[in-house]
C-alpha positions in Angstrom: 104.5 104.1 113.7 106.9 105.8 111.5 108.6 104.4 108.1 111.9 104.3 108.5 114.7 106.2 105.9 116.3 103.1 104.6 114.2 99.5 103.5 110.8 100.8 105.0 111.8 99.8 108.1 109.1 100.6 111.2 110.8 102.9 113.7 109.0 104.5 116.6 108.8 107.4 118.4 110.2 107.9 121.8 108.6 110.9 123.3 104.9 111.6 123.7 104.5 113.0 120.4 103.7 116.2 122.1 106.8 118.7 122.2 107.2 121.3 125.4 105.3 123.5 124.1 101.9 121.8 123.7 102.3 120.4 127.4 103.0 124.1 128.5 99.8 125.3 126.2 97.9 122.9 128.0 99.1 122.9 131.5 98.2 127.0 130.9 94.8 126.1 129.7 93.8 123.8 132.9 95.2 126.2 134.8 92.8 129.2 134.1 90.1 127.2 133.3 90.0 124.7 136.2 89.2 121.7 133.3 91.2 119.2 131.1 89.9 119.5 127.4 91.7 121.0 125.3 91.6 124.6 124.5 89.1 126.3 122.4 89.9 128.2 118.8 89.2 131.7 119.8 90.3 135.1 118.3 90.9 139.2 119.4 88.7 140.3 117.1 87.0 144.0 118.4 84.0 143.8 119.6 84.2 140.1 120.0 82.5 139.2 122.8 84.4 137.3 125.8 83.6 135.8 128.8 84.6 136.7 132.5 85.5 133.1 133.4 87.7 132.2 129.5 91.4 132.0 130.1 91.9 134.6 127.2 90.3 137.5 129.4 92.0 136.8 132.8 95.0 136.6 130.4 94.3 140.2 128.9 92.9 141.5 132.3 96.6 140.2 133.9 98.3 142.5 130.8 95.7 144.9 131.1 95.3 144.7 127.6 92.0 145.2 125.5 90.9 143.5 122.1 92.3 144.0 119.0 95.3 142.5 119.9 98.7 141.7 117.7 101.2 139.9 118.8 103.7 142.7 118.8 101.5 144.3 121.8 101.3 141.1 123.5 105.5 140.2 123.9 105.9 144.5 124.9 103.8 144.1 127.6 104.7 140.4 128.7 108.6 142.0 128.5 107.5 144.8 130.8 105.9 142.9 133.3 108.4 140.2 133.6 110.9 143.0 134.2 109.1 144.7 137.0 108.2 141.4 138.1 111.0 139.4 138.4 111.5 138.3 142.1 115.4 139.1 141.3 114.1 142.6 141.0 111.8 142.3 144.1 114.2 140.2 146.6 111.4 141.7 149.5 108.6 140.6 147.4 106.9 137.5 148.7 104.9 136.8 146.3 106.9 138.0 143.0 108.0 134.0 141.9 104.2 133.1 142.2 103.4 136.7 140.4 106.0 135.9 137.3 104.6 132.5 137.3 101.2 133.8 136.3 102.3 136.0 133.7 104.3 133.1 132.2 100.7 131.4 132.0 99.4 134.6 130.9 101.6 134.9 128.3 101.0 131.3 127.1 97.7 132.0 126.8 97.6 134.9 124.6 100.2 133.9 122.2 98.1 130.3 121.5 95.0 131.9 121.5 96.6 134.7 118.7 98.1 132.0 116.5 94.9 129.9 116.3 93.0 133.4 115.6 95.6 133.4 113.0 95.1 129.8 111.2 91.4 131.1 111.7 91.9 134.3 109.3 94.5 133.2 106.9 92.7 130.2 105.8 
């Protein structure tokens, strides 16, 4: 419950209290990891070590991408295979929505994973 502007009246919210983004964070998450708990704090730091099976790998493995990461790295390469992907690009290509779907995801993935690594370090 929320205190409203004028005479502390109670107001309430209307949505979830999750915006877009979370749900799409978390839709992202299920999807590479097959489960429904929330993501983990991670980071790109080198020589980190990662797991075959964590969402952040297939993610970087999609990009073919390596740790350290920035996120300057991360939106050139989603950009470029978006573009090459993009079943506009590919009207032959079966498979090029499900293909640009992925990367979405992929995307998704990297960018929350690199802000939490973030909050991590500049704490």
């Amino acid at each position: 419950m929320l205190r409203g502007m004028y005479g502390d009246r109670p107001t309430w919210r209307y949505d979830t209290g999750a915006g877009p983004q979370d749900f799409l964070h978390r839709k992202a998450h299920q999807f590479y990891t097959g489960a429904d708990e929330e993501p983990a704090a991670g980071g790109f730091k080198a020589g980190a070590s990662y797991h075959n099976d964590s969402p952040e790998y297939k993610a970087m493995a999609l990009f073919g991408l390596e740790p350290p990461l920035d996120m300057k790295l991360i939106k050139t390469k989603y950009k470029e295979l978006a573009k090459k992907n993009h079943p506009d690009h590919n009207p032959g290509k079966e498979n090029a929505e499900e293909l640009l779907k992925e990367i979405n995801l992929a995307y998704t993935v990297l960018k929350d994973a690199y802000e939490k690594f973030e909050k991590i370090e500049n704490k």
